[in-house]
C-alpha positions in Angstrom: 128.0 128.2 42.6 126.6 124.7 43.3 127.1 121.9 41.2 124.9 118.5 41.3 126.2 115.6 39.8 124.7 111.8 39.1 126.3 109.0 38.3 124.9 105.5 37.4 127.8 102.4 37.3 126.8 99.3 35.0 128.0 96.2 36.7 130.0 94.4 33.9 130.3 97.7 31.9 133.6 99.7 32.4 132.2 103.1 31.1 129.4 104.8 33.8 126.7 107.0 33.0 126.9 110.4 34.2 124.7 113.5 34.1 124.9 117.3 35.8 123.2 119.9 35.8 122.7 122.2 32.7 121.0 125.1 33.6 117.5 125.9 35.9 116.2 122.5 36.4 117.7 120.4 33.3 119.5 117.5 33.5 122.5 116.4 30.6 123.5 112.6 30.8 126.6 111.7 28.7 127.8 108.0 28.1 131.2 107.8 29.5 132.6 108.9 33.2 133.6 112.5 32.0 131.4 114.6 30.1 133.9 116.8 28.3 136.0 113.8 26.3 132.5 112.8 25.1 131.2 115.9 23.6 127.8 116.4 23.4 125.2 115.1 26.0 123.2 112.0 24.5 120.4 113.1 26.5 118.9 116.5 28.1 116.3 115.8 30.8 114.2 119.4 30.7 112.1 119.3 34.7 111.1 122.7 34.2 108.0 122.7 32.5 106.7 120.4 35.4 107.0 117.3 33.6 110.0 115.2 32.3 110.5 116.2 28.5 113.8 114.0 27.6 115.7 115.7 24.5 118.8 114.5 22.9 121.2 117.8 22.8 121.7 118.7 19.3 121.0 121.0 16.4 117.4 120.1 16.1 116.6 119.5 20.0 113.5 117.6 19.4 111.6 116.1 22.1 112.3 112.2 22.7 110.1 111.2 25.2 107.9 112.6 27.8 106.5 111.2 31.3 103.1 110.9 31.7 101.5 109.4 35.2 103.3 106.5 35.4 104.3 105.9 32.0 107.4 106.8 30.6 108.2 107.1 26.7 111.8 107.3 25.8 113.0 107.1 21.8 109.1 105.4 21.3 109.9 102.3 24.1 107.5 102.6 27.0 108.2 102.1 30.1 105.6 101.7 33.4 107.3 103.5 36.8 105.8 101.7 40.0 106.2 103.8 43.2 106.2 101.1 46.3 107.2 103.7 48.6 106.5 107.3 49.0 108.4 108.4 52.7 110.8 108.6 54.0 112.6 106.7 51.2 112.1 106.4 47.3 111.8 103.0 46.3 110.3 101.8 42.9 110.1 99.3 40.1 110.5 100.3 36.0 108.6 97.7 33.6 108.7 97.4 29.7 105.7 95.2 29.0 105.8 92.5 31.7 109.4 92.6 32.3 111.0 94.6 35.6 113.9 96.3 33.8 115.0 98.6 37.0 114.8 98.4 40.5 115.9 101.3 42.5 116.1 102.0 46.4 116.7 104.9 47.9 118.8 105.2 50.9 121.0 108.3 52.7 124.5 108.9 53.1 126.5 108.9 56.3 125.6 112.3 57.3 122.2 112.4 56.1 122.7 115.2 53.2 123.3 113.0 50.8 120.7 111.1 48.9 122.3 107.3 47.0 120.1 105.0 44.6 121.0 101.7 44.4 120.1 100.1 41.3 119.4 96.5 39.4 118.7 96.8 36.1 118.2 94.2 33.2 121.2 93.8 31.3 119.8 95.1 28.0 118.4 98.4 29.9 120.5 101.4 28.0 122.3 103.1 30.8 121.6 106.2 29.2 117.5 105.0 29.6 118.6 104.3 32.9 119.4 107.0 34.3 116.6 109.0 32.0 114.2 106.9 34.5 115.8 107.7 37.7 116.0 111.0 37.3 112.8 111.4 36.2 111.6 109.6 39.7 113.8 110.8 41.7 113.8 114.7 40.6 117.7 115.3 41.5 116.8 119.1 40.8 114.9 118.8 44.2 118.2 117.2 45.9 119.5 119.1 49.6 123.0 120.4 48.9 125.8 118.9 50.8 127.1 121.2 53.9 130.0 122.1 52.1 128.0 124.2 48.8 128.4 121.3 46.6 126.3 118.3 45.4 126.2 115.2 46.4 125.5 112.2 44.1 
């Protein structure tokens, strides 16, 4: 059984976002470095229906955003996704109106099986909306599997 796991780090916050997998291509993020102290996921990112369909993971599992093109709409804020690079290395740019609230830039890990995002974001950026964004862009359910069977992050 593989496992893929994301984290996302806040510089100046001491909690760090983190989201694994839960289930065929979905994606749970919880607030907090591990998942089972904070209960349940404050958001479920659903890849299979071949676009991003962000949920928060309740009762009533209604849908709380969706991606479409290059827009993103997460709990009714939009957000504009700007690819500057397509190969061999993801690198783009999230705006809410005129303001760039993430950069990311992908690069690989020593051994070439891992794939590593750094990030900027603006200060006010939930992490949770954070990571919602990169995953959507970056599709981790797409992500190689280490050599050992396990995911990298």
């Amino acid at each position: 059984m593989s496992r893929l796991t994301t984290t996302l780090r806040t510089v100046g916050e001491s909690a760090s976002v983190v989201s694994m997998q839960a289930g065929y291509q979905r994606q749970a993020i919880w607030r907090g470095s591990d998942p089972s102290l904070d209960g349940d996921p404050r958001l479920q990112v659903d890849f299979s229906s071949g676009s991003t369909l962000p949920y928060p993971d309740g009762p009533q599992r209604q849908q709380v955003g969706e991606r479409l093109g290059d827009t993103m709409r997460v709990w009714s804020q939009e957000y504009r996704i700007r690819r500057q690079w397509f190969w061999p290395k993801l690198l783009f740019t999230v705006t809410a109106g005129e303001r760039t609230v993430l950069r990311v830039r992908e690069r690989f890990g020593r051994n070439g099986s891992a794939r590593v995002f750094d990030t900027h974001s603006d200060a006010a950026l939930d992490p949770v909306v954070a990571l919602a964004l990169l995953l959507s862009e970056g599709r981790p359910h797409k992500m190689g599997l280490g050599r050992d069977g396990s995911a990298t992050s």
